[in-house]
MARTIMAR-763858 format. One line per 8 residues: number of its first residue (from 1); for each residue x, y, z of C-alpha. Coordinates in steps of 0.02 Angstrom, whole numbers. Example, Ala and Ser with C-alpha at 12.3 -4.5 7.8 and 13.67 -1.06 7.14 Angstrom:
1) 615:-225:390  684:-53:357
// end
This chain:
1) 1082:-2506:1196  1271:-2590:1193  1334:-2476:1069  1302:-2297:1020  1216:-2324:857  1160:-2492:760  1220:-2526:563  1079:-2426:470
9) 1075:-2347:291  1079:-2180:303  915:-2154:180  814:-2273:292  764:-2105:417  762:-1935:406  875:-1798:500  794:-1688:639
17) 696:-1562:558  740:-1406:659  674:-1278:546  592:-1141:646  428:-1090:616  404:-905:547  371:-805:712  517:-891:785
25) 652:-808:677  597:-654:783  692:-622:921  569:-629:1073  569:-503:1208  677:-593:1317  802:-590:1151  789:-407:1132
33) 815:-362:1322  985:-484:1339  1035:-381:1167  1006:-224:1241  1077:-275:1418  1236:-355:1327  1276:-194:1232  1199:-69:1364
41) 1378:29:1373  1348:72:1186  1170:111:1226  1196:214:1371  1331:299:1270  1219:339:1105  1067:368:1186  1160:494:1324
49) 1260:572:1189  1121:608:1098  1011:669:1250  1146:792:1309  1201:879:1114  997:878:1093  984:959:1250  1116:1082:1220
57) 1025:1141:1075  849:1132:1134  919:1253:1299  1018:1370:1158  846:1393:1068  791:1570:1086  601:1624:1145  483:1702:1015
65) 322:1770:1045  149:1747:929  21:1881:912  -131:1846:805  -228:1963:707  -399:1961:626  -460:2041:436  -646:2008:374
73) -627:2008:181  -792:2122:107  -939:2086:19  -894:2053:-143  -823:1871:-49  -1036:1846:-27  -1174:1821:-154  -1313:1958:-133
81) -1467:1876:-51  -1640:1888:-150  -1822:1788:-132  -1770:1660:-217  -1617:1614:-113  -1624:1729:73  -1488:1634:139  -1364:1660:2
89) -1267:1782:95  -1196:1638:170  -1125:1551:30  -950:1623:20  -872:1646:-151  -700:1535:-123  -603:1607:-267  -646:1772:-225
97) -585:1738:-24  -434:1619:-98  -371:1772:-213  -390:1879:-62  -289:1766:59  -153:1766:-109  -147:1944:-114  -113:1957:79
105) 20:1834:69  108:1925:-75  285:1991:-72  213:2165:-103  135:2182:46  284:2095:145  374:2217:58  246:2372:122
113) 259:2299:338  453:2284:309  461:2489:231  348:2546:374  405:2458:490  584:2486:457  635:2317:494  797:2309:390
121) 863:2414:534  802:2302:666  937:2206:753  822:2044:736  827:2033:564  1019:2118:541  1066:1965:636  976:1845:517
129) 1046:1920:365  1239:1909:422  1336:1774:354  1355:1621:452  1513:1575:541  1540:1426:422  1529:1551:275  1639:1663:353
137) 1770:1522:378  1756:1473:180  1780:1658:138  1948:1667:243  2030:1518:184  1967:1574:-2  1834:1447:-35  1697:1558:-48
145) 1700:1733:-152  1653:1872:-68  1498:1925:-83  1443:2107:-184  1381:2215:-33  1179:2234:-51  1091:2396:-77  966:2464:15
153) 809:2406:-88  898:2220:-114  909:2223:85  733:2258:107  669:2135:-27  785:2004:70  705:2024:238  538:2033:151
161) 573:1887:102  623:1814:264  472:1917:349  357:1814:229  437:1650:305  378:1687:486  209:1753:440  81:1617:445
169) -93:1673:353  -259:1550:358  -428:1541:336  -531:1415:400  -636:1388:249  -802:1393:353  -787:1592:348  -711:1761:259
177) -623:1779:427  -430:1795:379  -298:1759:517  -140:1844:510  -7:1755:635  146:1858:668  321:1780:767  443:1871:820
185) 595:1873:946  502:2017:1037  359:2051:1116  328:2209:1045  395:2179:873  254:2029:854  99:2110:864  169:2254:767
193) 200:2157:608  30:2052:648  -65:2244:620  49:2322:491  6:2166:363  -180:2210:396  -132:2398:378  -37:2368:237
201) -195:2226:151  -318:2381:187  -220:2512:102  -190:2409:-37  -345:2359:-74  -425:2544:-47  -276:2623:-161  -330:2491:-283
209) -496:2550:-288  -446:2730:-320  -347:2685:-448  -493:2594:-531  -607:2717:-519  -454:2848:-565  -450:2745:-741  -620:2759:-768
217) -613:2969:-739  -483:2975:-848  -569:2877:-977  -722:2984:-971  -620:3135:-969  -544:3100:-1126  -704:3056:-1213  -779:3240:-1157
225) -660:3344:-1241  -703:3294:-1415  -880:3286:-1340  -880:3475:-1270  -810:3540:-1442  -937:3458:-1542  -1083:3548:-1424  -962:3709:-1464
233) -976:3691:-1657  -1156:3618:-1652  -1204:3783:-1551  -1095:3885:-1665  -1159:3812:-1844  -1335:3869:-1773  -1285:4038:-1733  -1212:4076:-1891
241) -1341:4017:-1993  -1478:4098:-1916  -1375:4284:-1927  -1337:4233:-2128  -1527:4172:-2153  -1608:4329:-2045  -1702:4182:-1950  -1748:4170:-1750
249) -1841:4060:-1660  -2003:4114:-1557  -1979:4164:-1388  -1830:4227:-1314  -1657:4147:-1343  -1597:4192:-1161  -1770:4114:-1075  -1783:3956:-1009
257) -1938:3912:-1116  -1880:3707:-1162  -1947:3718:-1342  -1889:3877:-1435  -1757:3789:-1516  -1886:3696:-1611  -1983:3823:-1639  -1957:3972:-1814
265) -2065:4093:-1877  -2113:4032:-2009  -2256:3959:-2067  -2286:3780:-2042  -2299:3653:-2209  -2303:3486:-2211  -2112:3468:-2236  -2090:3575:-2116
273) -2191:3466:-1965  -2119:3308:-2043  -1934:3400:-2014  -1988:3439:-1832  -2022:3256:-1812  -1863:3194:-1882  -1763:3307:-1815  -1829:3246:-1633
281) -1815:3071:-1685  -1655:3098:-1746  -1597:3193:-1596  -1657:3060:-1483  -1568:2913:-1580  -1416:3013:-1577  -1426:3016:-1394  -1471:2829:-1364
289) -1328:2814:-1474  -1194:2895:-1378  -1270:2822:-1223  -1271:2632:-1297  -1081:2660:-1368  -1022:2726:-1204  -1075:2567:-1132  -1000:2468:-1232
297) -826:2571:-1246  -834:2582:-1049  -835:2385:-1036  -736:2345:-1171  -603:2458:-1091  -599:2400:-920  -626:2211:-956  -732:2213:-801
305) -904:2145:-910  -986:2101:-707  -1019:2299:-673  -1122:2327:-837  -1309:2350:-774  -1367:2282:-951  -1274:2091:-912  -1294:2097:-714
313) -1463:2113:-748  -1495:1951:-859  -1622:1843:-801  -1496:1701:-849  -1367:1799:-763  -1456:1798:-614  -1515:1652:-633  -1328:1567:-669
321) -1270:1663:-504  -1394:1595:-390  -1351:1411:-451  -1164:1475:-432  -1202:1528:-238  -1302:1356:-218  -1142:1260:-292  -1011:1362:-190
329) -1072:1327:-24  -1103:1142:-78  -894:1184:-100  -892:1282:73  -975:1145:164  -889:996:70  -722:1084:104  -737:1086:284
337) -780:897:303  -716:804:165  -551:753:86  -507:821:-76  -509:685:-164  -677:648:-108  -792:626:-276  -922:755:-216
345) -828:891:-196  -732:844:-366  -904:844:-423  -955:1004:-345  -805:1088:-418  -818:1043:-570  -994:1122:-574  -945:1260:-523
353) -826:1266:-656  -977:1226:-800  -1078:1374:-706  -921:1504:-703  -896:1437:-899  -1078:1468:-945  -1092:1652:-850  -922:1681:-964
361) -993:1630:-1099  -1189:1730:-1077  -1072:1869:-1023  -988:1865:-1200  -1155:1850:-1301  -1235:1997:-1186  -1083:2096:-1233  -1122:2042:-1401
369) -1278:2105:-1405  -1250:2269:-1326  -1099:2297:-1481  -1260:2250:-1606  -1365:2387:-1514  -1239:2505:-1548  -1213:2468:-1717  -1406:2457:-1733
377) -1420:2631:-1649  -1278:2684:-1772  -1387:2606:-1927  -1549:2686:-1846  -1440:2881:-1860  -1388:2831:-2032  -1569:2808:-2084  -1620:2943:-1984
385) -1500:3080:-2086  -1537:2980:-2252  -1726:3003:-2229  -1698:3186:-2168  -1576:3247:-2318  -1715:3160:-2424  -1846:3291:-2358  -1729:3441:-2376
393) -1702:3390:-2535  -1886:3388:-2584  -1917:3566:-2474  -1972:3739:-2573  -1835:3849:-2572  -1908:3950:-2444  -1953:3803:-2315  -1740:3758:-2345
401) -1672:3869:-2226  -1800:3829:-2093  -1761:3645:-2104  -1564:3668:-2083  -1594:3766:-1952  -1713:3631:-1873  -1568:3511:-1909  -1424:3605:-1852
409) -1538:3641:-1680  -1566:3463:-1658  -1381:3418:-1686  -1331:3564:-1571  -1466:3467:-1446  -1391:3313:-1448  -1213:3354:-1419  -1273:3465:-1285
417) -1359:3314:-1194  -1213:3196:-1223  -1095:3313:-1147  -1213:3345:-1002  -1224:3168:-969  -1032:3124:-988  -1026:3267:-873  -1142:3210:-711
425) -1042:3019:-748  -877:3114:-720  -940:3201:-545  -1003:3051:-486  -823:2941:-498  -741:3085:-449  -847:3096:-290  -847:2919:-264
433) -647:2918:-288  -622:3023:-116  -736:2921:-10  -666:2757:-94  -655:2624:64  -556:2454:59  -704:2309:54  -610:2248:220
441) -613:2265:394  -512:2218:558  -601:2112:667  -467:2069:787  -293:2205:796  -150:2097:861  -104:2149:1052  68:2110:1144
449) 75:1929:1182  118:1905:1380  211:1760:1365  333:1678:1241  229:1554:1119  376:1438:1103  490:1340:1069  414:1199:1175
457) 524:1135:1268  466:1011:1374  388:925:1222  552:955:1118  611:852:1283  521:730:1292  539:684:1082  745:710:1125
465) 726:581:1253  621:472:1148  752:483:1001  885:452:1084  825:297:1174  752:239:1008  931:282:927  1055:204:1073
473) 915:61:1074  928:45:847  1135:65:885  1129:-69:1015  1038:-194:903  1140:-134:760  1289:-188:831  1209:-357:878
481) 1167:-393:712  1301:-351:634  1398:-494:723  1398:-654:622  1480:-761:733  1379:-901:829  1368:-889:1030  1191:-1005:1074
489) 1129:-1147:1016  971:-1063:968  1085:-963:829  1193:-1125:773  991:-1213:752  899:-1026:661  1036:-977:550  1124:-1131:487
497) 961:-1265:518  1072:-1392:611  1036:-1493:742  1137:-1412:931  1205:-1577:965  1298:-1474:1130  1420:-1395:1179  1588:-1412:1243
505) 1689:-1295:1377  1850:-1220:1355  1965:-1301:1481  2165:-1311:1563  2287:-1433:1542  2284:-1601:1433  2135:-1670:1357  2194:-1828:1432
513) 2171:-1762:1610  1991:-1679:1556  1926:-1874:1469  2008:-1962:1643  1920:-1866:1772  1752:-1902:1836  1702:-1715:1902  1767:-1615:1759
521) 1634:-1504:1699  1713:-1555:1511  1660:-1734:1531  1490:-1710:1616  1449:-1601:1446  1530:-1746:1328  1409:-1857:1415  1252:-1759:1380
529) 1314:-1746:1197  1344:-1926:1191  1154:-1972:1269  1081:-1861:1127  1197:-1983:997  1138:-2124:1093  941:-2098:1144  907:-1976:1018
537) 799:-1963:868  840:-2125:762  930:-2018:611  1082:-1969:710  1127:-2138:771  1260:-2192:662  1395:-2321:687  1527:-2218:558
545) 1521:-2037:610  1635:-1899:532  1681:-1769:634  1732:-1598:545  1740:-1407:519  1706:-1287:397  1900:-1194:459  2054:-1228:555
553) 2051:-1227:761  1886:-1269:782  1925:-1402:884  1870:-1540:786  2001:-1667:825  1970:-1625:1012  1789:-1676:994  1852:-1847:876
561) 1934:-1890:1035  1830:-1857:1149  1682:-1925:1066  1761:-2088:1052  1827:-2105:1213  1668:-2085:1275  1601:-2228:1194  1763:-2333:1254
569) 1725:-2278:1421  1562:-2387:1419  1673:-2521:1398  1632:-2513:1203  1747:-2546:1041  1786:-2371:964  1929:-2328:831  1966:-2144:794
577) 2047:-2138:628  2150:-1983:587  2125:-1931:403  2205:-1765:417  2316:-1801:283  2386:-1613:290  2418:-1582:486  2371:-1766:600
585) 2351:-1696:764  2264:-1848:827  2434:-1921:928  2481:-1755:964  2336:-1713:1085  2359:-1861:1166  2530:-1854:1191  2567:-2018:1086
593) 2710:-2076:936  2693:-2125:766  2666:-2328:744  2753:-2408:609  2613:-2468:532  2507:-2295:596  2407:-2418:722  2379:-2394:906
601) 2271:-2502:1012  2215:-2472:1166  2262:-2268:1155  2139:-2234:1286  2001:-2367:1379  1921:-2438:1240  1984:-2342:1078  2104:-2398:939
609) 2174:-2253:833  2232:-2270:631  2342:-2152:577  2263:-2153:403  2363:-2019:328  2543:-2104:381  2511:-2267:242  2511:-2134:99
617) 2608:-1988:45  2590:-1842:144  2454:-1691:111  2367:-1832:-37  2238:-1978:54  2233:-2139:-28  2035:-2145:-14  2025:-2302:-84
625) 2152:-2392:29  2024:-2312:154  1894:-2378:95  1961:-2552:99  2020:-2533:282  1857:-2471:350  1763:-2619:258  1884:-2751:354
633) 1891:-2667:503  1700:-2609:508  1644:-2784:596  1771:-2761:736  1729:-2613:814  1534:-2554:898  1594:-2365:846  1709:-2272:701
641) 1752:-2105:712  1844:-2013:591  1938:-1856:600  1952:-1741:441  2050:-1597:383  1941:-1435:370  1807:-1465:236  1824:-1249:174
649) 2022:-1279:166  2013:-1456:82  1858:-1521:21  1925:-1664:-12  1844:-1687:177  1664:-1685:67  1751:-1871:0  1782:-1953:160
657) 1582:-1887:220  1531:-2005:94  1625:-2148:197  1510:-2136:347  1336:-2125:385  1345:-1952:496  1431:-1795:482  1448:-1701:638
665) 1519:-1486:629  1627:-1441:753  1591:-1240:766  1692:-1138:884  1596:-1043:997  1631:-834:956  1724:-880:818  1657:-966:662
673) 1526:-865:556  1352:-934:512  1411:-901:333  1553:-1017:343  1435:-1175:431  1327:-1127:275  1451:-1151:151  1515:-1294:223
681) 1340:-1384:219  1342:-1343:25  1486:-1453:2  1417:-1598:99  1249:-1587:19  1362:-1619:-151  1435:-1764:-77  1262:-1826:-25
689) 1341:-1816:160  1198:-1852:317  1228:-1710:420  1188:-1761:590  1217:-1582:674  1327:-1482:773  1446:-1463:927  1487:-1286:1001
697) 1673:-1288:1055  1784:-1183:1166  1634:-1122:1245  1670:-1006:1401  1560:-1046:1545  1622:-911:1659  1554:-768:1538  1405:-820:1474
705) 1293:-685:1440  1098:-728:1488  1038:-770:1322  1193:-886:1295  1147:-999:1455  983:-1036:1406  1003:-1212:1356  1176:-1252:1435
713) 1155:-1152:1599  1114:-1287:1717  1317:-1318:1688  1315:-1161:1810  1330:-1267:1971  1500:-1320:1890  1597:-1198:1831  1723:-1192:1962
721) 1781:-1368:1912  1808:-1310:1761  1989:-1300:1773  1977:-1469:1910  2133:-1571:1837
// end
């Protein structure tokens, strides 16, 4: 081609399109290494900073030791096998083990180990309890109040506390095997806690049981005082009334013989058998009375409806409780392999629920029932007396003290069998009280650990090492992100979507010397710009090119210049027109004066230079005088360049775009911000400007980091003629 670019309308082709695809706005590996190799002081530093206060710490850590003990809950955790279900001993009863593994972990028992084992006065936890150094500090310079001094049951309830914190209990859910993990700073201290909680657990539970079946003595004990009196009055009522009536029974009173006291001497009448037949009927639904109200007072006393025989031994009850067994280890086994969220076990638990709601409710309507027996039993007396006061009201005279004393016999009969019975039920709880046993067993007593259990400190290590690589590594690229400046064409092309047109060194001396020379490293770099202008893609070759910057010292008039002397230098017509208006530096940099008509011809081989800004007032650009001067002038020359203030200080640069067919952005190399290239596009795009792309300036060759070279290292062989006059 004779000239850089032919006449063409801007519209007839479209500018490079140098968006990159999606993956490519990732940095690649080779990215990320030059990043990390570029700021490897600040990685190095972070990363060994980190290492060496982790370290410090991790070595400060103190050894503790583990010792594990094991507690079998008893069998009221298992449902009882039968015929129809031999293997239900092996469906464990989860809210009976969970309220078990809650009652372990409660403070009371925390508070039980710490009380026998006196650990208040250990120096373990006397040292945990003392007030840190920071808290200390705060109470000296009087930011902190001090504190009320503790007495000796708050002390013990606060290392309970922090006992409770380094006591690990589980259960495996596969088993009623509870394991009771003690840590402690000392060997011996470890296992010591580890058996004291099962200690404690057992005594708790058996002490509970006492006191249960203490309750229930009590109970009964109460209800045979009135019960003994009555048998006193009953026996005394019949004694007086046989020494007021002269009347005895047959045989003697001190024998053993079973039926004297319904026996008299007197002859029998009809009344008289039918009285001896109430009278036993009477006595016997007395007794089934006290017996069915003692039931019923028992259970509605303790609350405890599961130990009445009459409701255990339901056929629904049973029958509810094996379908309860069958749904809990449906639970056991769902537990142990499934999530909880999974639907089965939802739907197993809520089944279980339904069962436990139904046994609740049977319960209730058994208890029901037994209160209606009672009552019944109650009605059954009241008939009883009725139908016996109705046949000593219809007895002779003579057959009326024989009845009463029938009566007063059988009454004296069934108070004495009441109290007998209340009597035998108040031996047995109080022998079953002192051989009461907890319904739990150790399996496994906790023995001195030989080794410390922890901390780990090679894996603590290892994690420290892995931090603080991942944190110098995160600071590293932190600190490369957080620069917005522009160093490789690969940024300029990703962040602001122009087209890296080149880029230009930083040199010594006068431009002039750099343009004149045939081995300066400046001009071999013009000249691969210029082939790109010249042999590129057909939308940057433009005959009327603007050359600007979104600030000041970019070195945009350097690359006006140098741009068009390179086109002069192919023995071309070029004229560089300086629009400047606020600071022409065109004549400057080249070391020239002021014309008085602003022209110079032949400034350098082949360019012309207009001093566009000198024909008007200064700081305000007659654009339309411009305008007429370029249209005269355009036939005359192959190339027009045209320098412009900054377009972020004075858009009125955005104006003069619209003259030409090309913009081109000088950016300064470590200097200008992607932000301020973007902002600057905005206010070409209003002008309807065709940006043709951008120049790095001011680029140092000498320190070029690796990722900066990529596309302009092969300028490497050259840099010592960078400063070549």
């Amino acid at each position: 081609m004779s000239q850089i670019s032919a006449t063409m309308n801007p519209n007839s082709s479209h500018p490079i399109d140098i968006t990159p695809a999606h993956e490519q706005e990732f940095a690649g590996f080779g990215q990320l290494f030059s990043s990390l190799k570029r700021h490897r002081i600040l990685l190095c530093s972070v990363a060994g900073g980190t290492f060496l206060l982790g370290g410090v710490a991790i070595a400060s850590l103190k050894p503790y030791y583990q010792s594990v003990a094991e507690v079998a809950v008893g069998a009221r955790g298992m449902i009882s096998p039968s015929q129809l279900s031999p293997y239900a001993d092996h469906a464990l009863d989860l809210v009976a083990l969970n309220t078990q593994l809650r009652i372990i972990k409660s403070p009371a028992i925390a508070l039980m180990v710490t009380q026998r084992l006196h650990l208040a006065d250990t120096p373990e936890y006397e040292q945990a309890l003392r007030p840190s150094i920071l808290s200390k500090l705060k109470r000296s310079l009087g930011l902190q109040t001090a504190e009320v001094p503790l007495t000796h049951e708050q002390h013990e309830e606060l290392v309970s506390d922090l006992l409770m914190q380094r006591v690990v209990i589980s259960n495996d859910g596969r088993s009623a095997i509870l394991e009771i993990t003690a840590r402690s700073a000392t060997p011996n201290l470890a296992p010591a806690i580890a058996n004291a909680y099962v200690h404690a657990y057992l005594d708790f539970e058996q002490q509970a049981k006492i006191q249960a079946a203490r309750n229930a003595s009590v109970l009964l004990e109460e209800q045979i005082a009135p019960l003994r009196e009555r048998a006193i009055q009953a026996e005394q009522a019949v004694s007086r009334y046989r020494q007021e009536h002269n009347l005895h029974l047959l045989g003697d009173d001190a024998g053993n013989d079973a039926d004297r006291k319904g026996r008299i001497a007197l002859p029998a009448t009809t009344n008289d058998v039918r009285l001896t037949q109430m009278n036993r009927e009477l006595g016997e639904a007395e007794a089934d009375l006290a017996r069915k109200q003692a039931i019923y007072n028992q259970a509605e006393s303790d609350g405890n409806i599961e130990t009445i025989t009459a409701i255990t031994a339901s056929p629904l009850i049973q029958s509810l409780r094996l379908q309860q067994a069958r749904v809990n280890a449906r639970i056991s086994t769902l537990a142990a392999t499934a999530l909880d969220r999974n639907p089965e076990l939802i739907a197993a638990h809520a089944e279980a629920a339904r069962i436990d709601d139904q046994i609740a409710t049977e319960s209730r309507k058994l208890l029901q029932n037994l209160r209606y027996e009672a009552e019944t039993a109650q009605e059954r007396v009241n008939a009883l007396k009725e139908r016996t006061n109705t046949l000593q009201a219809n007895a002779t005279e003579e057959e009326h003290a024989d009845i009463r004393l029938r009566q007063l016999v059988g009454e004296a009969t069934a108070a004495q069998s009441l109290y007998r019975d209340y009597l035998s039920r108040v031996g047995q709880i109080s022998a079953e009280t002192a051989i009461q046993q907890a319904e739990a067993r150790l399996i496994t007593p906790a023995d001195q650990p030989l080794g410390p259990a922890g901390p780990p400190k090679k894996q603590y290590g290892i994690l420290l090492l892995l931090l603080s690589l991942a944190l110098g590594t995160g600071a590293a690229l932190l600190r490369d992100r957080s620069r917005s400046t522009l160093r490789t064409l690969s940024e300029l092309e990703q962040q602001t979507h122009l087209f890296g047109l080149g880029a230009l060194p930083r040199f010594e001396g006068s431009l002039r010397q750099q343009l004149s020379s045939r081995h300066s490293l400046y001009g071999r770099m013009l000249n691969s710009m210029r082939a790109i202008l010249t042999f590129g893609n057909p939308s940057i070759r433009t005959k009327t090119t603007v050359i600007t910057s979104a600030v000041g010292s970019e070195g945009k008039t350097t690359l006006a210049i140098s741009l068009a002397s390179s086109v002069g230098a192919l023995g071309k017509r070029t004229l560089l027109i300086d629009c400047d208006a606020h600071r022409p530096s065109v004549l400057l940099s080249l070391g020239l004066n002021e014309t008085a008509d602003g022209f110079i011809r032949e400034a350098l081989p082949g360019m012309d230079i207009f001093v566009a800004s000198q024909s008007s007032e200064r700081g305000v650009m007659n654009f339309e005088a411009l305008g007429q001067f370029l249209e005269a002038h355009r036939d005359d020359y192959d190339q027009i360049v045209i320098d412009t203030p900054p377009i972020l200080s004075f858009p009125e640069a955005g104006v003069l775009a619209s003259f030409a067919e090309g913009v081109i952005l000088a950016v300064k190399w470590h200097h200008t911000p992607a932000s301020a290239v973007l902002e600057a596009q905005r206010i070409l795009r209003t002008h309807h400007a065709n940006c043709l792309g951008a120049v790095l300036t001011f680029v140092d060759i000498e320190n070029l980091h690796p990722e900066e070279s990529v596309r302009i290292g092969e300028y490497a062989y050259y840099r010592k003629l960078v400063s070549a006059p």
